[in-house]
N, C-alpha and C positions, 0 to 999 in steps of 0.2 A: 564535591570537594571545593573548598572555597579554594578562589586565585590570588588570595590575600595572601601575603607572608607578612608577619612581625617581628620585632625584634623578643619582644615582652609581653604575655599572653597572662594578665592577672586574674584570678580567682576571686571573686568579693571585692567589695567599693564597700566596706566598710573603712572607720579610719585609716587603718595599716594599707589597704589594697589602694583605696583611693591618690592618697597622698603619695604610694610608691607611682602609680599610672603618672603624677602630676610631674612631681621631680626627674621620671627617665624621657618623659614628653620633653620638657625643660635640656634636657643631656642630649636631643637629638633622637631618640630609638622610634621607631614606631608602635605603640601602645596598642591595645585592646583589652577591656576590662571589662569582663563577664560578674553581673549582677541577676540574680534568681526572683529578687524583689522588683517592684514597680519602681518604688524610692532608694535612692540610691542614701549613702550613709551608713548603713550595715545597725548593728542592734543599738550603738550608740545613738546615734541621730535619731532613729526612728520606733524606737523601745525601749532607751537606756538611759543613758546619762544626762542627753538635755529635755528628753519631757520630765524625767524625774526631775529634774534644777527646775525645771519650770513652776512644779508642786508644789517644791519645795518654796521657790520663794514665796508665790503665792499663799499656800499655809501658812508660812512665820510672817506674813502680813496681816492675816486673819488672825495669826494666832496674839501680833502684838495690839491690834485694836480693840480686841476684849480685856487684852490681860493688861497693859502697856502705856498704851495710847493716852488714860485720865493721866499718871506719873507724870508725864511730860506738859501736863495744863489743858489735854485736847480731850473734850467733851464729846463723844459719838452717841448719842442714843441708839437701839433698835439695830444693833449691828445683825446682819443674818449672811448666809451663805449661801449664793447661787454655785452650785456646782456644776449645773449646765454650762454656764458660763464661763466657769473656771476651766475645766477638760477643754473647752471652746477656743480659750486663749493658749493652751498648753500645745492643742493639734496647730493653732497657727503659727506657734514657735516654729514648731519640725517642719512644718510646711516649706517655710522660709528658708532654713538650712540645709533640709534634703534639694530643696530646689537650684539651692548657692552651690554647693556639689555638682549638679549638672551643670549648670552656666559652667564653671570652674574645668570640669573636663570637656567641655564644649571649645574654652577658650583656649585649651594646652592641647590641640589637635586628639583627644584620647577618642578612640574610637567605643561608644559604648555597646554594650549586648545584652537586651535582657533573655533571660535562658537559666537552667542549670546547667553544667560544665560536667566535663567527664574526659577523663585525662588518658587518648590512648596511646600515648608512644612520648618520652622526652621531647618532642618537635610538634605533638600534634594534640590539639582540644577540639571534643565536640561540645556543637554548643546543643540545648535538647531546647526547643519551644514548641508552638507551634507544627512548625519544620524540622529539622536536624542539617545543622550545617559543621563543617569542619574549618579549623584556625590553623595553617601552620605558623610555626614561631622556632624562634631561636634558646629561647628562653621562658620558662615557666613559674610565675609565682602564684603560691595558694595560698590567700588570705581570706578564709570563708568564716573566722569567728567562732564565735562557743553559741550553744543553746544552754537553759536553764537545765539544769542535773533535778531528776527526781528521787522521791524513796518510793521504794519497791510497794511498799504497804502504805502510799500517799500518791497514787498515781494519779496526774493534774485532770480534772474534770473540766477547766473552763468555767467555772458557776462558784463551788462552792471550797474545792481545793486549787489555788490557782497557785500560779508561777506570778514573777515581775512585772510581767506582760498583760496581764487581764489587773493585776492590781492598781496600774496606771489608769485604769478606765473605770472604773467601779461607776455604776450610773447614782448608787445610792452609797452616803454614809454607811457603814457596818455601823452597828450598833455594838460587837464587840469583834475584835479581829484577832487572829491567835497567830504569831509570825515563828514558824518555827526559824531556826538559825539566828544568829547575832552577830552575822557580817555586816559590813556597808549598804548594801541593797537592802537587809531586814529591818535595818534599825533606820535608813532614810525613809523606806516607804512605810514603816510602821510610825517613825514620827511624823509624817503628811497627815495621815489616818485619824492620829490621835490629837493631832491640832485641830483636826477638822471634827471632832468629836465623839469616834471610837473610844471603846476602851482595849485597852492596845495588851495583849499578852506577849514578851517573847520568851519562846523557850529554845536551851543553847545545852548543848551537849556536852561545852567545853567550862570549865569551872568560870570562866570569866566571860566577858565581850570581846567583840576586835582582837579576836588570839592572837595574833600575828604581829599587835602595835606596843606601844613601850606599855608597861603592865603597870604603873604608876597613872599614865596619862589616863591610859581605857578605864579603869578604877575611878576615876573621875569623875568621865563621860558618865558611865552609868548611875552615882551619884546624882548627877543632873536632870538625865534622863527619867532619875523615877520621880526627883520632884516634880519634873512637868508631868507627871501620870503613867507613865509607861512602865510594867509592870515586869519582871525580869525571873525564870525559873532556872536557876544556871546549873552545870551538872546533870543536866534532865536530861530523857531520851524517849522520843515517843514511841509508844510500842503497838498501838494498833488505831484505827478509825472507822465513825459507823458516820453514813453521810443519810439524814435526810430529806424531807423537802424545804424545811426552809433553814436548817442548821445542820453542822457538823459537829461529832463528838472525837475527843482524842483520848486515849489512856496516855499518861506518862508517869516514868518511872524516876522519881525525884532521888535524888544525890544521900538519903536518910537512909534509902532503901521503901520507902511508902511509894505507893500507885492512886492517882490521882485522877477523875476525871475532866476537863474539861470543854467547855460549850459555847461555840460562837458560831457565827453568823457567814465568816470566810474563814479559811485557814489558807495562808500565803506561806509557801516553801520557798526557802531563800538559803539554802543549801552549798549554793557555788553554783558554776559553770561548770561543762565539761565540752570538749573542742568537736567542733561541727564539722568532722569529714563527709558524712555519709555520700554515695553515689560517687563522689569522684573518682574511683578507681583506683586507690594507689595502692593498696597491695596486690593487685592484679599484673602492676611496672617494678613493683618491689623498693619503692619507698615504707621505710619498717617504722612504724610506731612503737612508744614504751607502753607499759601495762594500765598507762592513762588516758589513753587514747591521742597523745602528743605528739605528732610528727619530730624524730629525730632532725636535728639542726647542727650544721660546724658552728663557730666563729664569725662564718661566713655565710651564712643563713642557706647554706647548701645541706639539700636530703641526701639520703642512701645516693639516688639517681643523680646524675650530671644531669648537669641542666635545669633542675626542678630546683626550686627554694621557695623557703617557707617563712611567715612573719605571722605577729599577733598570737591572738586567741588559740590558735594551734599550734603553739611551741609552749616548751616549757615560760615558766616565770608567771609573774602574775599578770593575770586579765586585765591590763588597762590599757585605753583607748589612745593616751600620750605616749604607752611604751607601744604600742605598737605602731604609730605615726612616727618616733624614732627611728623604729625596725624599718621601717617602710621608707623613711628617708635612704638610710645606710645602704639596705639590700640592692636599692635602685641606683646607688651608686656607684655600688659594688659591681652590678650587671654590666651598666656603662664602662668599666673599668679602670673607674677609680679608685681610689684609698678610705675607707670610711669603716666605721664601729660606733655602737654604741657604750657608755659606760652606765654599769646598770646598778653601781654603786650609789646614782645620782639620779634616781627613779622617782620623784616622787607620790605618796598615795596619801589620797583623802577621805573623809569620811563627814558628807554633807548633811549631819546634823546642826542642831544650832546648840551649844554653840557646833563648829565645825573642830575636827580633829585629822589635822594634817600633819606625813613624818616625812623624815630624807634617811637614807643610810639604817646604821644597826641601833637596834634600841637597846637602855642601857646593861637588858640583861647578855644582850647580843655580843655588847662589848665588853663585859666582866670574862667573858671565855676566851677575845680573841687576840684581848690586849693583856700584856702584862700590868697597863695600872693605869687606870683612866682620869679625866678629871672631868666633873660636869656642874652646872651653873643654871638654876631656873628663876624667874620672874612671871609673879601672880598678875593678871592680867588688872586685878581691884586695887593694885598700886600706880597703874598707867591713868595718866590724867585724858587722857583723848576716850580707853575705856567707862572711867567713872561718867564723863561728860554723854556720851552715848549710852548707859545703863547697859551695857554688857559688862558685868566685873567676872563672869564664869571663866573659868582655866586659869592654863600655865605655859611658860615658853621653856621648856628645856634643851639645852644644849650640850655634847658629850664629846670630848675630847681626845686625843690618847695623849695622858700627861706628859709624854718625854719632848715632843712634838709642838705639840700644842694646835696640831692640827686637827679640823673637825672632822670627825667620823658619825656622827648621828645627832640630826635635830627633829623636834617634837613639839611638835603646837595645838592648846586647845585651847579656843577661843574664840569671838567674832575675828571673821574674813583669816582665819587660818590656814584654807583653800591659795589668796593671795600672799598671806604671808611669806608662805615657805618657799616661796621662789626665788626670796635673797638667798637665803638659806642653801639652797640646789646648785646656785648660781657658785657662791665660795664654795663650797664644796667641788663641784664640778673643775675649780681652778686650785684643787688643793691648800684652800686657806686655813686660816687661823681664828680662833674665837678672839685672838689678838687685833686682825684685820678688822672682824666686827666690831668690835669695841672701841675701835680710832677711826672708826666710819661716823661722818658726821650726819643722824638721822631728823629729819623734820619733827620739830614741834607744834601742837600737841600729835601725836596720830601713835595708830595702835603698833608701827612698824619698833618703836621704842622698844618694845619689852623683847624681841630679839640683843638689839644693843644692850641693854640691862642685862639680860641672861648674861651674854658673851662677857660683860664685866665681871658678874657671880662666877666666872669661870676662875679668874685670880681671886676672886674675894675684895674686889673694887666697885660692886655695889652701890650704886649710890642712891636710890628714892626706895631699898628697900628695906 
């Protein structure tokens, strides 16, 4: 039995866990923060979000000195692809970042543990390494993340059916890659793939892409997406697989009612996430999950059990890595016993294709249901002079209002640096503004932040470069 006592005993040093250890260090408590991993970061940092950005930029750098590069006056002969190279630069990103994470909790006194965790009593964590030691604490947070969700009749082999995680490393171009799903994850690593010269299949279950984003914008995106080559089977559903030694076959059952085969070289399931409990014991203490495998949560990111709370990838809401550094902020303040909440109205989520397709709030089918009568204002990014000057003219900024008000409830951007965009956007909103505030906001000329101001004009019908 450890002679330690804590105040705050966290589960995971991914985003949500790390940043909670940082901020209750910060408030005074005594921290310790149990990591299963060598690298500390959790699937963001070190499988997720920024090697994929890493890919990413680096493909649409390749991708614009073939395609790009002469338009602008610059001559490249003999362009070719070291991919060694490139994976090369990409681990040295994470390197960098998982390592800043350590310094970081090095510097805010957080005590680290690598181990997996196992939760025997509200007061008490084993940690399991090597050795087996125990933690007692005051307080318990589980921020252990999600793993990749498989299908039943696509179970991940590592080789030839992989997940997010073997797709980041591919030693070799595929030759053709078949991406089932068409969320974020399928369509960012499927557009790396096919920059870098795959031929890119995706097939999606759901009649459209990005189910979840405004259905005008994502209608777009894929527009775009298939002139650059990526190939789209929407309504499909795969219904069996034969794997052999150097290729995978899939049946799918296409939206006509026809059954179809096809043949590639990888097949990457990009399906969702679903929340990484395993081992920690907690229905053994009677913390109850729902039928998703989600740790129940209050308001106050408190479980079933006193004492235990939960943030991130294990609660309900969506998987991202800023709402759970949110959660993570809030809970630890909470602990401390403070006053804090997050507002999840003002969440934003991206989707790091190029162009990029970034939203805040409801989209505008969202708000035909919850408003009595809306009002909403878009600008084509091919009318922004900063765009035309940059040869990005792809997308639109939409913005949605509730007419009586004239307050924003949901904005929607597809375009170059959409990712940056929407953070004006998050920001009024966050403070209950007006497409009116936007539009008497004085924005920088030329630059692309314009076509928000422009939308928020289209909101009254004050438009004016459109």
């Amino acid at each position: 039995m450890s002679d330690k006592t804590y105040d705050l005993v966290i589960i995971g040093a991914g985003p949500g866990g790390y940043v909670a250890a940082i901020r209750a260090a910060q408030l005074g408590l005594r921290v310790a923060c149990i990591e299963k991993e060598k690298n500390l970061g959790g699937t963001c940092l070190r499988v997720g979000c920024i090697p994929s950005k890493a890919l990413l930029d680096s493909s649409e750098l390749y991708a614009q000195a073939k395609q790009k590069f002469s338009t602008h006056g610059i001559v490249v002969d003999n362009i070719s692809l070291d991919l060694k190279k490139m994976l090369k630069r990409k681990e040295k990103v994470v390197k960098t970042l998982t390592g800043g994470v350590a310094s970081l909790l090095k510097k805010n006194k957080v005590e680290r543990l690598q181990g997996t965790a196992k939760i025997i009593s509200p007061n008490c964590v084993e940690v399991l390494n090597d050795t087996s030691s125990r933690l007692n604490t005051t307080s318990i947070l589980v921020a252990s993340g999600s793993v990749p969700a498989e299908l039943p009749f696509l179970p991940f082999d590592g080789e030839r059916i992989v997940c997010s995680t073997e797709a980041l490393s591919f030693s070799t171009v595929p030759s053709r890659l078949i991406v089932i799903g068409a969320g974020p994850i399928g369509l960012e690593l499927g557009s790396v793939w096919s920059r870098l010269g795959s031929q890119v299949l995706v097939v999606e279950a759901m009649e459209r892409i990005v189910a979840g984003a405004d259905v005008e914008l994502s209608t777009q995106l894929q527009k775009v997406l298939e002139k650059q080559g990526i190939e789209f089977k929407l309504g499909a559903s795969v219904k069996a697989a034969t794997v052999g030694d150097k290729d995978v076959s899939i049946e799918i059952a296409l939206a006509s009612g026809e059954t179809v085969t096809e043949t590639a070289d990888r097949i990457l399931v990009a399906v969702g996430r679903k929340p990484y409990t395993d081992g920690l014991g907690l229905e053994d203490i009677g913390v109850i999950c729902d039928e998703r495998g989600c740790i129940n949560v209050n308001d106050q990111f408190q479980t079933t059990v006193p004492g235990i709370y939960a943030i991130g990838d294990v609660v309900s809401g969506p998987m991202l890595a800023h709402k759970a550094e949110e959660e993570g902020l809030a809970c630890a303040e909470i602990i401390a016993g403070q006053v804090s909440q997050v507002n999840y109205q003002a969440i934003p989520s991206v989707v790091y294709t190029w162009p990029e397709l970034a939203s805040v709030g409801l989209t505008e089918e969202q708000a035909l249901e919850d408003y009595e009568e809306i009002a909403s204002g878009r600008f084509p990014f091919m009318a922004n002079g900063r765009a035309r000057a940059a040869d990005d003219c792809d997308g639109l900024v939409k913005i949605i209002t509730d007419k009586k008000t004239d307050r924003i409830i949901g904005v929607h951007i597809l375009g170059a640096r959409a990712s940056d965009l929407i953070a004006e956007a998050t920001i009024v909103m966050e403070f209950g503004g007006s497409a009116e505030d936007i539009a008497r906001t004085c924005h920088a000329h030329p630059t692309f932040s314009e076509t928000i101001k422009e939308a928020a004009l289209d909101v009254a019908g004050r438009v004016i470069h459109k």
